[in-house]
N, C-alpha and C positions, 0 to 999 in steps of 0.2 A: 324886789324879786331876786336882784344876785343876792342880795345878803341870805336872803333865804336858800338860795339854791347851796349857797357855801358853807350853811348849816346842816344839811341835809347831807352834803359831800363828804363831812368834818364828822359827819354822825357815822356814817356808811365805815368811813375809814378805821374809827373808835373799834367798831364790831368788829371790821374785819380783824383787824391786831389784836383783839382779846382772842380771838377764836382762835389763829397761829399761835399765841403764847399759851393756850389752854392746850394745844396739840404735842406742845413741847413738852411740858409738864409730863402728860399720860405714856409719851416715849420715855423719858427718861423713868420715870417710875415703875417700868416694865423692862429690865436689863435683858429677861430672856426671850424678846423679841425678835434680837438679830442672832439669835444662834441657828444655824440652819442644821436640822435635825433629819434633811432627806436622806444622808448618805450613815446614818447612823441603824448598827445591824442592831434587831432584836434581843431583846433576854430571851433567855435560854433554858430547859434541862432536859440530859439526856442519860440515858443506863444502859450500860454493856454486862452483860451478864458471864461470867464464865468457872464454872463449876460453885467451887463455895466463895469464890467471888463476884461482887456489885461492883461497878465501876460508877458512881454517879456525878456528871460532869454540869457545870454551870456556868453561864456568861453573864455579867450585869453590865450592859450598854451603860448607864450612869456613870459608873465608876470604871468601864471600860478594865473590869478588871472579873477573870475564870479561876474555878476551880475546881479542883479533884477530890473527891472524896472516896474513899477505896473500904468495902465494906466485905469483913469475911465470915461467914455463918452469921449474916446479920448484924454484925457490933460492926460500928464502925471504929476504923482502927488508926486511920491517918486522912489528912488534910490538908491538901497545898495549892496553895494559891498563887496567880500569875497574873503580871501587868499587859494585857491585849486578851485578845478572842483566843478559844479555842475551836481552830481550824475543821482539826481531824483527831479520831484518836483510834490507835492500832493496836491489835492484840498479835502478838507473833511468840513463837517459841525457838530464839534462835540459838539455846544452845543445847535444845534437841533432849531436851528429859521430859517431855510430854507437861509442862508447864510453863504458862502462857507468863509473857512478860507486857506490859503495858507501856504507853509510849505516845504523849501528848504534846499534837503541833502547836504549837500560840504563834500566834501573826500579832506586832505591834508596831506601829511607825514603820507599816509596809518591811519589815521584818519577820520570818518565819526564826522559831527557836525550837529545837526539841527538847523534850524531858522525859525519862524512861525508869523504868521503876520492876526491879526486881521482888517476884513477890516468892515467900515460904513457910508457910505455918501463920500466917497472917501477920507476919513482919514482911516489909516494904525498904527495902535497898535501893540506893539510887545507882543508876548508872551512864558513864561520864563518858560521854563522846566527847574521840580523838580526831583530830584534825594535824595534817601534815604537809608543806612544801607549799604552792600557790593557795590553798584554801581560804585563807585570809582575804582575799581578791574576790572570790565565791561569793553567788545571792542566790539561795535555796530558793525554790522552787516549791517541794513536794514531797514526803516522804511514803512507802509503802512497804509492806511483806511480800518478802518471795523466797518462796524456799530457804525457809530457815538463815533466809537473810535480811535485815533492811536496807533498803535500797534509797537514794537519795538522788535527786534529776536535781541539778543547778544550772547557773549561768558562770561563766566567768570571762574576764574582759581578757582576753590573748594578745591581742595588740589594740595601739590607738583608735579607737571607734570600732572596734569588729571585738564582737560577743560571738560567745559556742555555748551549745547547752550540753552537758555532761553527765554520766551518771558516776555514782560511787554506792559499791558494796560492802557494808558495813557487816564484821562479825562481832560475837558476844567473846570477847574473852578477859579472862580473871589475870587480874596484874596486882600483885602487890596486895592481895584481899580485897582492893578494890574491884568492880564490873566496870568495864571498857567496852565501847564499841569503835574498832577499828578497822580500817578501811580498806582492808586486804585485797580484794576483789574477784579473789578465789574462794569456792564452797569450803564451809570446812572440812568436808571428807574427803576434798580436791588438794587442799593445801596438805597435808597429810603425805600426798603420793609424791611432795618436791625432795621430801628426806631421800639420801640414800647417795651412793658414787656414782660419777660423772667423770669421763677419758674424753681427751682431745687428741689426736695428732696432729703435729704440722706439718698442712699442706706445702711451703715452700722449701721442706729439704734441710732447716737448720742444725737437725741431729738431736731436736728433743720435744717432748711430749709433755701433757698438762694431764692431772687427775684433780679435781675438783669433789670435796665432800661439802654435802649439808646436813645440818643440826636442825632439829629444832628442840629448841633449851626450856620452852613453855614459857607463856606471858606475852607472846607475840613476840619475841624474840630467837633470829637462825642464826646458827653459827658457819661461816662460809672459810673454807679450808683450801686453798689453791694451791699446788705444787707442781713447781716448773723443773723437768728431771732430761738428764741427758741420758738421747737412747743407748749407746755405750756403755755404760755400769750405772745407770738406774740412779746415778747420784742428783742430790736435788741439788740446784742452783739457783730456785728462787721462790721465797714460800710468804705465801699471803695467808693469815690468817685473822677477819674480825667479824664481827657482830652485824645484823642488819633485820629489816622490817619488812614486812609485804606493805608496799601499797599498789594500787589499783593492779593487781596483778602482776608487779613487778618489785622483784626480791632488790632494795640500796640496803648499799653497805657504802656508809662513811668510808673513807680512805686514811683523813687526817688522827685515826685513830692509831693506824700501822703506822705512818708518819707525817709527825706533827707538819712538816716542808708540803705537805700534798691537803688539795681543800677538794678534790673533787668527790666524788660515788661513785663507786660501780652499778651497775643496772644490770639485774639480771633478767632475763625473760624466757619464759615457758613455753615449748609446743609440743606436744604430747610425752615424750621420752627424751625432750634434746631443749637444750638449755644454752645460751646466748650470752657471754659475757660480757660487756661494754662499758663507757660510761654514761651516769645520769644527761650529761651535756658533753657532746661532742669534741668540744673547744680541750677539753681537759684529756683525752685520748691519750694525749704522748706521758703521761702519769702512767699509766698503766706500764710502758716502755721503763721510765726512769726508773719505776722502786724496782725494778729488776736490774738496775745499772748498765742499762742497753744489754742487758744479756739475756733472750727473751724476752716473753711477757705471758700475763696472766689471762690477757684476752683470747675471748678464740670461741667456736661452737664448739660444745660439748653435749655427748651421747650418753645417756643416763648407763651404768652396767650393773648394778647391784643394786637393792635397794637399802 
């Protein structure tokens, strides 16, 4: 009776072990078993219509990879293709000639990327967003049209563990035959009204006055004119004159351009007719003092008088 029982036991156990090594097999044989495909989005297609333009946009979840196909009077004309999903896509006219420009989010490795595409006579221009100062720190969010602007809501990390979410207003403008979209943060028929002269007086009694001019030179490039003049005969004793940018609605002007010894910016800021000169970072203040030789300075509120 044991020997039989341990026949029986020796049989049981034979089964069971072919049956595990049979369950091996059929897993390994099936590599796309452990792929887990819940979190994986949909293919895709979609079409934007807009005059004798098709926009027709595509996702393939497999290959995790979209595209654009851009169609005018029917032919299609161009095709680009991008590594991630396409998010969103935006028709905006930002630089205001009653023609639409396009402009495609892709989300990949939890990254948002834009891509924007000038169109005219059924050729298709690209156009290259500019980024300046902490942006690099930046993790986009979300792009939108508004008023002939694109608008962009980010994050950016300011100090050690504390995140801010921010926006930044994006214009279209043409540099170098290239399209730029730069991050001005004034409308474009806002930035327009910064041109023109600008008078300070000193409030403390020193015996001189500041006139401040702006340019603007085209290509997102103003030219900033400061002159520091004794009230007594009008003579200047100290004159700033360089180049600078809008961003986020605040006109920098390099410094190290006037002189190479100076690293910081000036900052200029806007409130309806009156103009604020300072610098980018506080710490650098007494710059503004030295390229004047302690003899005045450039800084100061100024009143727009001319345009």
């Amino acid at each position: 009776m044991i020997s039989m029982g341990r026949k029986i036991f020796g049989g049981l156990l034979l089964i069971l072990l072919l049956m595990i090594g049979c369950k091996k097999k059929v897993e390994k044989s099936n590599p796309e078993a452990t792929i887990d495909t819940t979190n994986l989005e949909e293919s895709f297609k979609r079409v934007l219509s807009d005059g004798d333009y098709n926009f027709q946009v595509e996702y393939n979840n497999r290959l995790d990879t979209s595209y654009l196909d851009i169609v005018f009077k029917g032919k299609k004309v161009n095709r680009y293709g991008y590594k991630g999903r396409i998010k969103n896509e935006i028709l905006a006219d930002l630089n205001m000639d009653k023609k639409s420009q396009v402009f495609i989010e892709v989300i990949h490795a939890e990254n948002i990327k834009l891509f924007g595409y000038l169109l005219e006579n059924g050729i298709s221009t690209e156009i290259i967003k500019k980024s300046y100062g902490d942006r690099p720190n930046a993790k986009t969010i979300s792009y939108k049209a508004q008023r002939n602007q694109l608008v962009e809501q980010y994050k950016l990390q300011v100090d050690e563990g504390k995140i801010e979410k921010r926006t930044s207003n994006y214009n279209l403008v043409k540099v170098k035959g290239d399209y730029v979209l730069l991050p001005q943060g004034w409308h474009p028929r806002a930035i327009e009204n910064m041109s023109g002269q600008y008078a300070s007086r000193d409030a403390s009694g020193a015996g001189y006055y500041k006139v401040m001019m702006l340019k603007n030179k085209g290509e997102g490039v103003w030219n900033v004119d400061i002159k520091v003049k004794r009230n007594e005969d009008k003579k200047i004793i100290c004159d700033f004159n360089g180049d600078g940018f809008f961003l986020d609605e605040k006109l920098i002007v390099p410094m190290n351009q006037i002189n190479t010894e100076l690293s910081g910016a000036l900052k200029i800021t806007f409130l309806e007719l009156q103009a604020a000169v300072y610098t980018l970072d506080p710490a650098d203040s007494k710059e503004m003092i030295s390229f004047c030789k302690d003899v005045g300075s450039i800084a100061g509120n100024f009143k727009k008088t001319s345009i």
